[in-house]
C-alpha positions in Angstrom: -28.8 185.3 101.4 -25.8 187.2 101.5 -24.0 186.0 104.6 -24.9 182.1 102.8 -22.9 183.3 99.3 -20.8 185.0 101.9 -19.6 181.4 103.6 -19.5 179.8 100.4 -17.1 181.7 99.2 -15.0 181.7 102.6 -15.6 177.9 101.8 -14.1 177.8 98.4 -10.9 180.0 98.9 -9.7 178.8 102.3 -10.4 175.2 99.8 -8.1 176.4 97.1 -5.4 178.1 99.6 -5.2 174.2 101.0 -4.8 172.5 97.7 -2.4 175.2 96.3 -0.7 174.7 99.5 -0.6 170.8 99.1 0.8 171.5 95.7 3.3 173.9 96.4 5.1 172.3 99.9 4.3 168.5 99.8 3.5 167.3 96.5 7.0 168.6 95.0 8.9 166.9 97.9 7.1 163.3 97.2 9.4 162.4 94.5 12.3 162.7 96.5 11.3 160.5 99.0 10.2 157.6 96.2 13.4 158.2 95.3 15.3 156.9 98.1 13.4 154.3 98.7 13.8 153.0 95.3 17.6 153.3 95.7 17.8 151.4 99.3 15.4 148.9 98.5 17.7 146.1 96.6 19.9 146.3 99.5 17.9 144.7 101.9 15.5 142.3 99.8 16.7 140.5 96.5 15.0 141.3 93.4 14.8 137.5 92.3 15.1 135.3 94.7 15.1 132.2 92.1 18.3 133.4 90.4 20.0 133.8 93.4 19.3 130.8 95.1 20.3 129.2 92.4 23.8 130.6 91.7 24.3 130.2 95.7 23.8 126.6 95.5 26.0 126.5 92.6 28.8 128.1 94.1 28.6 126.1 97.2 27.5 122.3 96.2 30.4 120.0 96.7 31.5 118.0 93.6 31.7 114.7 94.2 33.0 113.6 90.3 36.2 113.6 90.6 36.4 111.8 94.7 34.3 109.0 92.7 36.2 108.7 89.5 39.9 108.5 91.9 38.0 105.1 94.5 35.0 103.0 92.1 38.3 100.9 90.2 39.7 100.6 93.8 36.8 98.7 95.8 36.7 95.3 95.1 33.7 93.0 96.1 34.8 90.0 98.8 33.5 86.8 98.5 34.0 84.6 101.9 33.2 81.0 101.5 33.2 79.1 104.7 32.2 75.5 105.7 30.1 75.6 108.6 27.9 72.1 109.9 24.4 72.1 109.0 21.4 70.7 110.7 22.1 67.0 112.1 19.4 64.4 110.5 18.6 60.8 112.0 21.0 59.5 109.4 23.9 61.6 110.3 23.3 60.3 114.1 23.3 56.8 113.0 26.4 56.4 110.6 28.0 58.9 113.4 28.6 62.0 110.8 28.3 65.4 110.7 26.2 67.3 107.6 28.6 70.1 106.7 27.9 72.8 104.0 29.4 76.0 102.6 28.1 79.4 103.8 28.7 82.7 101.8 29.4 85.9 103.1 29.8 89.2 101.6 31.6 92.3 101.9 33.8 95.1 99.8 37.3 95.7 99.9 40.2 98.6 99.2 43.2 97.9 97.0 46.0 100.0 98.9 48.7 98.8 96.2 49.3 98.3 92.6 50.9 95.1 93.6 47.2 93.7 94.9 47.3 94.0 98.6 43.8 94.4 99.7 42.4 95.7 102.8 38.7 94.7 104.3 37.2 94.1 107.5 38.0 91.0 109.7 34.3 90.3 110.1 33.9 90.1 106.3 35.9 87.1 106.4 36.2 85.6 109.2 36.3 81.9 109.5 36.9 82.0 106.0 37.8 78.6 103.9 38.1 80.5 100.4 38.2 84.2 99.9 37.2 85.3 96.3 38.1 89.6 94.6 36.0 90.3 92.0 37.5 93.3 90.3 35.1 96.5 89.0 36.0 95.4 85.6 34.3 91.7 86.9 37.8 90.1 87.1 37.8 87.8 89.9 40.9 86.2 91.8 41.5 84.0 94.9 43.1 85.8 97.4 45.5 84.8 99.9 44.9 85.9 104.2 48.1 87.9 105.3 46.9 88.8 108.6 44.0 90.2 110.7 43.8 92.8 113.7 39.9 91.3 115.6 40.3 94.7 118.1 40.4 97.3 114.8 38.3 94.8 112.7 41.1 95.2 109.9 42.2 92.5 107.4 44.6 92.2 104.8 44.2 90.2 101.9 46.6 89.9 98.6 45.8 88.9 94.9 48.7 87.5 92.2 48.4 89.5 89.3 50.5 90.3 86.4 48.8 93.4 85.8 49.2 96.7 88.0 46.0 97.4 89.7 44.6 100.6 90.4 44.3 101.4 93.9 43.9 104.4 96.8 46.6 105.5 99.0 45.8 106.2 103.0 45.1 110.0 103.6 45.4 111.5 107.0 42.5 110.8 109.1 43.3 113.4 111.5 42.9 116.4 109.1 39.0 115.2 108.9 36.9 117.5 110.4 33.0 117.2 111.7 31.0 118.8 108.9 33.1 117.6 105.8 31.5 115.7 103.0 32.5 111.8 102.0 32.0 109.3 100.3 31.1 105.8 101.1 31.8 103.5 97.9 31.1 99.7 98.1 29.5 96.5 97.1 25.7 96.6 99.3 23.8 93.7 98.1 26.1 93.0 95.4 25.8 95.7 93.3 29.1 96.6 92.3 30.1 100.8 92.2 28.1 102.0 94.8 28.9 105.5 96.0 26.5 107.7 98.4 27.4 111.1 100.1 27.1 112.4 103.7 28.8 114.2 106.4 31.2 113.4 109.2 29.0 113.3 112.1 32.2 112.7 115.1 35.2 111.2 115.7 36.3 109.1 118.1 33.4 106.8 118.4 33.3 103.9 121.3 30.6 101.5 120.5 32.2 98.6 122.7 32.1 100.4 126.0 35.3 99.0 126.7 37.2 102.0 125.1 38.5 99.8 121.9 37.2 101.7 119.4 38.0 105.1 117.8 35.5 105.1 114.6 34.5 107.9 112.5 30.9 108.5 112.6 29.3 109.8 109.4 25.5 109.5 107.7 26.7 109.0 103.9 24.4 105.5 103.6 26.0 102.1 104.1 24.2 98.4 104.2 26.0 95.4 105.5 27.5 95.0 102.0 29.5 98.2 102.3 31.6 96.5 105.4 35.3 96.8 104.3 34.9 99.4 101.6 36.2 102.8 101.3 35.4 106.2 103.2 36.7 108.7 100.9 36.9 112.4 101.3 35.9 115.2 98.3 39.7 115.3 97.3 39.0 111.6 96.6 41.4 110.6 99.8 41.1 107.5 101.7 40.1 108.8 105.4 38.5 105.2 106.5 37.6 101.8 105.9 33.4 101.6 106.4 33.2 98.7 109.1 29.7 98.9 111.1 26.4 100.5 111.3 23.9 101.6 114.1 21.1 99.8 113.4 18.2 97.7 115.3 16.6 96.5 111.3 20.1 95.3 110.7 20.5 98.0 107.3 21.1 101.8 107.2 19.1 104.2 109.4 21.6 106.9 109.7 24.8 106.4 111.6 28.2 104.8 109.7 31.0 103.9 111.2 34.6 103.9 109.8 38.1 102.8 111.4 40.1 105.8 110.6 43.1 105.6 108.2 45.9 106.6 109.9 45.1 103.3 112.6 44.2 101.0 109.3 47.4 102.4 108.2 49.5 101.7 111.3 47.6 98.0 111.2 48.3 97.0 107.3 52.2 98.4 108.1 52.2 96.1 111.3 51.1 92.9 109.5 53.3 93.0 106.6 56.7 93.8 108.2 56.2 91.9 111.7 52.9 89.5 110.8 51.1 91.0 113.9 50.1 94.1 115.7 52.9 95.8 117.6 51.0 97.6 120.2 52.6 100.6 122.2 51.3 101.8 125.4 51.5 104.7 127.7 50.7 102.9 130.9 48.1 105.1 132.9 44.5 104.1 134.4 42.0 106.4 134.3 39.0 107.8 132.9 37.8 110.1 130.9 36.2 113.6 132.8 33.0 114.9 132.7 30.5 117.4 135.2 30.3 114.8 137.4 33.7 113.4 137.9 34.7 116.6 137.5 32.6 117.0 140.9 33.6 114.1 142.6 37.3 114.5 141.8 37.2 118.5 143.1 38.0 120.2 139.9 37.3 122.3 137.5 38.1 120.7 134.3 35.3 119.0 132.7 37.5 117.7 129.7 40.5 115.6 129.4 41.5 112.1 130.7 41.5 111.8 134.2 45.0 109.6 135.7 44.0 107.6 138.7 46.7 105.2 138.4 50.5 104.9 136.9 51.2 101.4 135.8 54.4 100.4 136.8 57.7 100.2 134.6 55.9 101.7 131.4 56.8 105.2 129.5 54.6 107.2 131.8 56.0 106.3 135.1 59.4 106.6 133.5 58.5 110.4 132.5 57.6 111.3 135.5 53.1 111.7 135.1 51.6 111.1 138.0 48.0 110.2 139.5 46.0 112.9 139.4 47.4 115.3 136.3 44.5 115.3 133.3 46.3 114.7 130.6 44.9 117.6 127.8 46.5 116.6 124.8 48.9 114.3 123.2 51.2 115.8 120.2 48.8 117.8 118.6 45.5 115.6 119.1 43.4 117.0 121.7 42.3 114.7 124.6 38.8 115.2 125.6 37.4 111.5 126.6 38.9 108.0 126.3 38.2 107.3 122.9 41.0 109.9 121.7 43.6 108.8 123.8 43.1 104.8 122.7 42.4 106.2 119.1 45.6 108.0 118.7 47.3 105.8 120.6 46.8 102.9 117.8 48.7 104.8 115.4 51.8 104.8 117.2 54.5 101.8 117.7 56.2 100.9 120.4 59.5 103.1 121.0 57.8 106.0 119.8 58.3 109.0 121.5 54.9 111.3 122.0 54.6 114.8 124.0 51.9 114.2 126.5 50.2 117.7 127.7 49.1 117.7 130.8 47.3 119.9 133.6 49.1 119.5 137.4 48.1 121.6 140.5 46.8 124.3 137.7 49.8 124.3 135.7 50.4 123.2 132.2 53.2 120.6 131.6 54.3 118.8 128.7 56.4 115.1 129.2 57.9 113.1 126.2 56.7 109.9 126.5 58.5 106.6 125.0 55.6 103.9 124.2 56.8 100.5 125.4 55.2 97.0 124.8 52.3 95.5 126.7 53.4 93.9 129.6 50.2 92.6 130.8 47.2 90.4 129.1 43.5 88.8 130.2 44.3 85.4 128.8 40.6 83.7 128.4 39.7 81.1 131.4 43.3 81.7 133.1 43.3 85.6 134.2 45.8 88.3 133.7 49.6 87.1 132.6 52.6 89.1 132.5 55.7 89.3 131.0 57.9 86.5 133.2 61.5 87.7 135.0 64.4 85.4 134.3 64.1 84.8 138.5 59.9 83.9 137.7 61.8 81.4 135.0 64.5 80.3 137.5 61.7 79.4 140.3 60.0 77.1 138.0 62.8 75.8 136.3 61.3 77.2 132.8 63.9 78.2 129.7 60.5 80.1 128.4 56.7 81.0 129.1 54.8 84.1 130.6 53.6 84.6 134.5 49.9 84.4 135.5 49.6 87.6 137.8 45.8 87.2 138.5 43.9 84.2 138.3 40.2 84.2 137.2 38.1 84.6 140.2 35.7 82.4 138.6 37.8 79.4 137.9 40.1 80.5 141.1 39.3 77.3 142.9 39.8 75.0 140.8 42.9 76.0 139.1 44.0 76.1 142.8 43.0 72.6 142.7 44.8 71.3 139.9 47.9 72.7 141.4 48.2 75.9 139.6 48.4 79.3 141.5 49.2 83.0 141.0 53.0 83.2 139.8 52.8 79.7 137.6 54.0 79.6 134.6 52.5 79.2 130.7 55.1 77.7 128.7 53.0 76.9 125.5 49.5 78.3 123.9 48.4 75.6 121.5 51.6 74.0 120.6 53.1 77.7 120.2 56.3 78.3 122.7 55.3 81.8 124.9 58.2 84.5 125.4 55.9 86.9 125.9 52.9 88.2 126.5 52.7 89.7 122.7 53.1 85.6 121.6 49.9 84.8 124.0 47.9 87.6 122.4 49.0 86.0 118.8 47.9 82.5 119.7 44.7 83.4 120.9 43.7 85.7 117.5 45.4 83.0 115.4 43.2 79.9 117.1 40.9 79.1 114.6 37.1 79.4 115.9 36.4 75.6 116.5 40.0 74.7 117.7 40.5 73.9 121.3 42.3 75.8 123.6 45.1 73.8 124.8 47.3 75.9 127.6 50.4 74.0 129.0 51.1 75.0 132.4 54.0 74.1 134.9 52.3 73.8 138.5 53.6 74.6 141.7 55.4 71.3 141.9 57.2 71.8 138.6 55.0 70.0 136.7 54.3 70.2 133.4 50.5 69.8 132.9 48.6 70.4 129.8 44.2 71.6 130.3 42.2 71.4 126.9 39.4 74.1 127.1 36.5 73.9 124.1 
């Protein structure tokens, strides 16, 4: 009995020497530590996460107000009526008519002055008999056709008003960077004041695949109605004219396209002062690099435009590039595939000077480059023409006309046939004298869509012969 009470009591004190010890050396230090971890604990994990989302959104949401309220009086609706023949009927074939009626196509429009020039796309309208503005404030004027550019898709319209109109001035295309919000404001399906948001996906877009195109790419939402409004930036800045979409429905799915300002710009300037486009080139062949080419070619450099080919008598030969360099950059526009280089390149003149960069043998060389004139042209059915010599002139007895270089291999024969050959000259393009090859290019974008081609030709006997092509 006494060693049980004995153990019980052993029990009991070594049970009160643990709690006291509990007390004393661990529970008085437990504070401490709830301490600290109540200090660092809003430093890692927020203590409302609705708040704070909220002001974060705030503070970084773009505002899109005051872009909107600078472009909606600026876009204009376009109204293209054209007269196009309808179905033929037993009764048109017995009196010998044709059935014609009008066809109307729709589009939007910028107005770059307060004097009413408008710009729109050339596709908008096209083949147009009357082209009709109607105004945000439902206004509506017949407007007169200034000029068109078919390679940019740019047209430029003007309306007679008394009134000053508000309008948008061109910003600077080239300060747009991938990432940055815009606006896409328009007339979709008629509904005047149509503004949605996006980003700009890329620059430099080629959809042809012939390297004619430098578009901005963006996914701000725009139907065929949208075609020749503005592309406007947060600042409210005109950065592009919305011209096509990426589409197998025909409507929006997600990728806009937009011909940059600065070569609507250059366009709109061209047409007014000289009635055309005054083209300048820098006269290399080439391509743009990649792994592959990069591969086949022996080098390194998987960016930049690759120069296989210096054409001759052209700024580049002239400064001294060469086949083979890469050519990196041009002024301060990186070169990284075609697209850039044709992009740029349509915002310069001719006579303008630009500072081509360019790797050679591993080195880094910069050549100022003066832009001349195309001297060359495919001219449809005939082949490629050149500027003519006064001893090309002189050998045909021509006062005027441009040289065919290259014939058509398709029609070779039987141009050959009719007496013409390679180094014959065109003196005439529809009733329009030819002194150069710019004056062929105008011709042919002038031609209406159902006039005949009509090319007068001296053959090799010194004939003057005139061919009608439908």
């Amino acid at each position: 009995m006494k060693k049980i009470l004995t153990l019980v009591f052993v029990s009991a004190l070594g049970g009160l020497l643990t709690l006291g010890g509990y007390k004393l050396f661990i529970e008085k230090e437990s504070p401490q530590l709830a301490l600290e971890q109540s200090n660092d604990f809003p430093v890692f994990v927020p203590t409302n996460n609705a708040v704070n989302a909220i002001n974060s959104n705030a503070s970084i949401a773009p505002n899109f107000v005051n872009a909107a309220e600078k472009s909606l009086d600026a876009v204009v609706h376009v109204k293209n009526t054209a007269i196009v023949n309808g179905p033929t009927s037993m009764r048109d074939l017995f009196y010998g008519r044709s059935s014609q009626r009008a066809q109307v196509g729709t589009g939007s429009g910028v107005i770059i002055s307060p004097t009413g020039y408008i710009v729109t796309n050339n596709h908008v309208i096209k083949n147009a008999n009357e082209i009709s503005i109607t105004l945000n404030d439902n206004k509506a004027y017949i407007a007169e056709l200034i000029g068109t550019d078919e390679t940019t898709d740019i047209a430029l319209l003007k309306i007679e008003t008394e009134d000053e109109l508000p309008f948008m001035a061109f910003g600077d295309s080239d300060n747009a960077k991938i990432g940055e919000w815009v606006l896409a404001v328009g007339n979709p399906f008629n509904l005047n004041s149509t503004v949605t948001a996006g980003i700009i996906s890329a620059k430099s877009r080629d959809l042809s695949g012939q390297h004619l195109q430098s578009f901005i790419q963006t996914d701000a939402a725009v139907n065929p109605g949208n075609s020749g409004g503005a592309l406007v930036n947060t600042n409210g800045d005109l950065i592009g004219i919305n011209t096509a979409i990426s589409s197998q429905t025909g409507s929006y799915i997600g990728y806009s396209f937009a011909v940059p300002s600065n070569i609507a710009r250059k366009i709109v300037n061209d047409i007014m002062e000289y009635g055309n486009v005054q083209n300048g080139i820098l006269g290399v062949v080439g391509g743009a690099l990649n792994s592959n080419a990069a591969e086949e070619l022996g080098t390194e450099i998987t960016e930049g435009f690759y120069v296989s080919d210096v054409q001759e008598d052209t700024g580049a030969e002239k400064a001294g590039i060469q086949s083979g360099d890469i050519i990196k950059k041009i002024d301060n526009v990186n070169i990284n595939k075609f697209s850039d280089l044709s992009g740029y390149l349509k915002t310069k003149s001719p006579d303008d000077v630009v500072n081509v960069t360019l790797i050679r043998d591993g080195n880094e060389k910069v050549f100022p480059v003066t832009l001349l004139r195309p001297s060359s042209y495919i001219l449809p059915t005939i082949g490629l023409i050149k500027n003519a010599s006064e001893k090309d002139l002189k050998r045909f007895k021509a006062e005027n006309g441009v040289k065919i270089s290259e014939l058509d291999e398709a029609n070779k024969l039987s141009w050959n046939k009719n007496g013409i050959e390679e180094g014959s000259i065109i003196t005439k393009i529809n009733g329009k004298e030819l002194n150069s090859v710019e004056d062929a290019q105008t011709a042919i974008k002038t031609r209406h869509y159902n006039e005949p081609l009509q090319i007068e030709v001296i053959n090799k006997k010194g004939e003057k012969v005139v061919f009608n092509f439908r």
